[in-house]
C-alpha positions as CSV (number, residue, x, y, z in Angstrom):
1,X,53.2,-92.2,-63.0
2,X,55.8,-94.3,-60.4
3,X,57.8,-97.2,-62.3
4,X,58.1,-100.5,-61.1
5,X,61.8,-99.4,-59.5
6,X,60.1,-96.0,-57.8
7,X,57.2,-98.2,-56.3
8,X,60.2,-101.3,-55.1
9,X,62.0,-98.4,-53.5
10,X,59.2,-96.7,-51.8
11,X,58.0,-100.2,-50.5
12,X,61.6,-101.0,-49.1
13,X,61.6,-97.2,-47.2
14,X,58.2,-98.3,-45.3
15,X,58.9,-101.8,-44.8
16,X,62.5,-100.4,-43.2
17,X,60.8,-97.7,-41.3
18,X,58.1,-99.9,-39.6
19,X,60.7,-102.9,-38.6
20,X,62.9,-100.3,-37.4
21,X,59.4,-99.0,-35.5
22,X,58.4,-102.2,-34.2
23,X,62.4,-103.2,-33.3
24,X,62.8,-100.1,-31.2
25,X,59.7,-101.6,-29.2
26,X,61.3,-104.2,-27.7
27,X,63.6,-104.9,-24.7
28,X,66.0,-107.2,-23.4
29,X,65.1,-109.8,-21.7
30,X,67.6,-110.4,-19.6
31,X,67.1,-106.1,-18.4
32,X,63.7,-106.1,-18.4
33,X,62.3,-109.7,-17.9
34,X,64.2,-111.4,-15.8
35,X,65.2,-109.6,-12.0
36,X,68.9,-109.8,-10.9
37,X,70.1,-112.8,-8.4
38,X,72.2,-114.1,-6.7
39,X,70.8,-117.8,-6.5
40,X,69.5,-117.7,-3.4
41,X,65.7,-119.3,-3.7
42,X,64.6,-119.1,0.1
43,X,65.7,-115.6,-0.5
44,X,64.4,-114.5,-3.9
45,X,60.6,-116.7,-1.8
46,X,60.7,-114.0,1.0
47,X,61.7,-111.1,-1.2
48,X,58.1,-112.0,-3.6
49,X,56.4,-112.4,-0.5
50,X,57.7,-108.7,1.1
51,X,57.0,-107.3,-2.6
52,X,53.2,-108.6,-2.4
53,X,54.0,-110.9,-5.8
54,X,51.9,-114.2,-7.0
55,X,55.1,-116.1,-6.9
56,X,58.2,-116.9,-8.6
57,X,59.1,-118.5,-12.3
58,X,62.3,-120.1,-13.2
59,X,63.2,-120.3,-16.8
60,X,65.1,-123.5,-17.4
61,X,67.1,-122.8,-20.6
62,X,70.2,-123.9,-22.5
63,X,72.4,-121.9,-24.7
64,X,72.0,-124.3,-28.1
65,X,68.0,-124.2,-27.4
66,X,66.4,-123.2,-30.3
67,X,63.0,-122.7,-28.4
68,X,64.5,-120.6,-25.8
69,X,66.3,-117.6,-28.3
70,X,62.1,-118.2,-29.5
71,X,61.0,-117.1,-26.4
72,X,63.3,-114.6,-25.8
73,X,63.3,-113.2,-29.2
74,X,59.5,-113.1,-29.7
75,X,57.8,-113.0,-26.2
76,X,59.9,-112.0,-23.2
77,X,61.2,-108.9,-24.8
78,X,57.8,-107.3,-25.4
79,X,56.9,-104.3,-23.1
80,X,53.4,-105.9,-22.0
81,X,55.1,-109.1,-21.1
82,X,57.5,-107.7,-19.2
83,X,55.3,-104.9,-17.5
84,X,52.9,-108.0,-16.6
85,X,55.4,-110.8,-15.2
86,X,57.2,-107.6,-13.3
87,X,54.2,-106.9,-11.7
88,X,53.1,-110.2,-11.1
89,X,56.4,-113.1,-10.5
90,X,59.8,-112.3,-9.6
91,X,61.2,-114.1,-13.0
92,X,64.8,-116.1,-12.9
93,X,66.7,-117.9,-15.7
94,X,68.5,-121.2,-14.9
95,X,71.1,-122.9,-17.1
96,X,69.9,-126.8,-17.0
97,X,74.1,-127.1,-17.7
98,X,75.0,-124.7,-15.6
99,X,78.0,-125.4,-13.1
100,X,77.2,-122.0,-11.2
101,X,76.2,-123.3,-7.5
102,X,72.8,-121.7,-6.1
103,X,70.9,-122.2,-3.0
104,X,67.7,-124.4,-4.2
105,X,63.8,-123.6,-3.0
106,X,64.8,-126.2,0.0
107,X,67.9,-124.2,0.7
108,X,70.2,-126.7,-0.4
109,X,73.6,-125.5,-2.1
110,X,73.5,-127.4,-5.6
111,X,75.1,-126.6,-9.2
112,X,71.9,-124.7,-11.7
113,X,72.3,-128.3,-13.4
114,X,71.4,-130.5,-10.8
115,X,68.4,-128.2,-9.8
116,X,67.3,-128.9,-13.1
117,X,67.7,-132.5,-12.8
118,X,65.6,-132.3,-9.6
119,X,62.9,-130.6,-11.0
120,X,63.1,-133.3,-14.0
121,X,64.3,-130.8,-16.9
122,X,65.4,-132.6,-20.0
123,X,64.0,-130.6,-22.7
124,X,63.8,-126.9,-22.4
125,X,62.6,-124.2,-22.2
126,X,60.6,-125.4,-18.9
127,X,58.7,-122.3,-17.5
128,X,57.5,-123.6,-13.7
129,X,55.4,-121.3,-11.4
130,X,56.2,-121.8,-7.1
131,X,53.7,-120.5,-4.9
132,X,55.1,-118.4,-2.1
133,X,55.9,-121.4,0.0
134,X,58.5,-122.6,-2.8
135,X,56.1,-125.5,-4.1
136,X,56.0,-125.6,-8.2
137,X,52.3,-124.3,-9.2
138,X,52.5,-125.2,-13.4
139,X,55.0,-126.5,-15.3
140,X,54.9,-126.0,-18.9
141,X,57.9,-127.8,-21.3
142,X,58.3,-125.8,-24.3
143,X,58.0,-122.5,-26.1
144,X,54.5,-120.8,-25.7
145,X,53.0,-120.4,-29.6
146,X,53.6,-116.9,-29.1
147,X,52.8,-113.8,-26.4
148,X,48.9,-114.3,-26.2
149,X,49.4,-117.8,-25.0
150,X,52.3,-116.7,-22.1
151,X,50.0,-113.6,-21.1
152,X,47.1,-116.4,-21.0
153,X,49.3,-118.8,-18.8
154,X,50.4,-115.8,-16.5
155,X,47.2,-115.1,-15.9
156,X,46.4,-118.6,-15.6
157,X,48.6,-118.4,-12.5
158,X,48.1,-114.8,-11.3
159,X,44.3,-115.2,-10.5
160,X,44.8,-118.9,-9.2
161,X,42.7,-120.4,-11.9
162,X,44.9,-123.3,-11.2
163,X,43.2,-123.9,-7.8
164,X,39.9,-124.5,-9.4
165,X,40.7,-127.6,-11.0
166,X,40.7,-126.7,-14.5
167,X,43.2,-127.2,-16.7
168,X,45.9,-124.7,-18.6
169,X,44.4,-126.3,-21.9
170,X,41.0,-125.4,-20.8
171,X,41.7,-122.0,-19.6
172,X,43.3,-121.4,-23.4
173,X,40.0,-122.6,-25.1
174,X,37.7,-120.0,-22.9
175,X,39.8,-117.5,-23.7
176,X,40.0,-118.0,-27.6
177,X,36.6,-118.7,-27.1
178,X,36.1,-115.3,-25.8
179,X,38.6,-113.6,-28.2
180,X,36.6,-114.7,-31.4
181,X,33.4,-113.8,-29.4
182,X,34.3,-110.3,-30.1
């Protein structure tokens, strides 16, 4: 017969064992999500373009944002995410109070803070999607409720759904829709 103490013990060895599982899973954002740059927009537009990508998102983010450690904590470390946006975006972080100067989508040298003003940033995270030609695609303002929905909005992107007129909101119902068909 296992005790009360035997069966508390045995639960605390599986429950470590699978975190430590499903921790070893996941990778760094900041490796494996977002690609190096050097701020350089026209740049980072023609590099997509030679690497046959969708297009490029920008990550606006601030350090005390309590919906941006979300994201990175919970969706942009995960393999599938990361494997996806890779394959898809070239992917940049912004600091909306950053002083570091960049070269803008127009090729204007501003600070990462005024960009964000420009592009109307006040709350964050803002995840917005350019085209090749530097235009923004989609913007959405806060965290995603978890992976499924940022898969489902790079996908909403990657196969130009956008262009037909229907909306993110939309797209989300089909595919719960879908998902609960099965």
């Amino acid at each position: 017969m296992i005790n009360k103490t035997q069966l508390t013990t045995i639960f605390l060895i599986f429950a470590c064992f699978f975190s430590v599982s499903w921790a070893s899973n996941v990778k760094d954002p900041y490796k494996y999500f977002f690609n190096e740059t050097w701020g350089d927009f026209p740049e980072e537009l023609a590099r997509a373009k030679e690497e046959g990508k969708k297009g490029i998102l920008i990550f606006f983010e601030m350090d005390e944002c309590p919906f941006c450690h979300y994201m990175k904590k919970n969706v942009l470390n995960q393999p599938d995410v990361q494997d996806f946006y890779r394959k898809n975006f070239l992917n940049f972080v912004i600091d909306i109070e950053g002083d570091v100067e960049i070269v803008n989508l127009k090729g204007d040298t501003v600070k990462q803070k005024d960009f964000a003003k420009k592009n109307r940033v006040r709350a964050t995270p803002v995840i917005a999607y350019y085209n090749l030609d530097g235009k923004m695609i989609y913007r959405h303002t806060g965290k995603t409720s978890g992976v499924e929905e940022f898969m489902w909005l790079g996908e909403y992107i990657a196969n130009e759904i956008y262009k037909k007129k229907i909306r993110f909101s939309r797209y989300k119902r089909q595919k719960r829709a879908e998902k609960n068909k099965k």
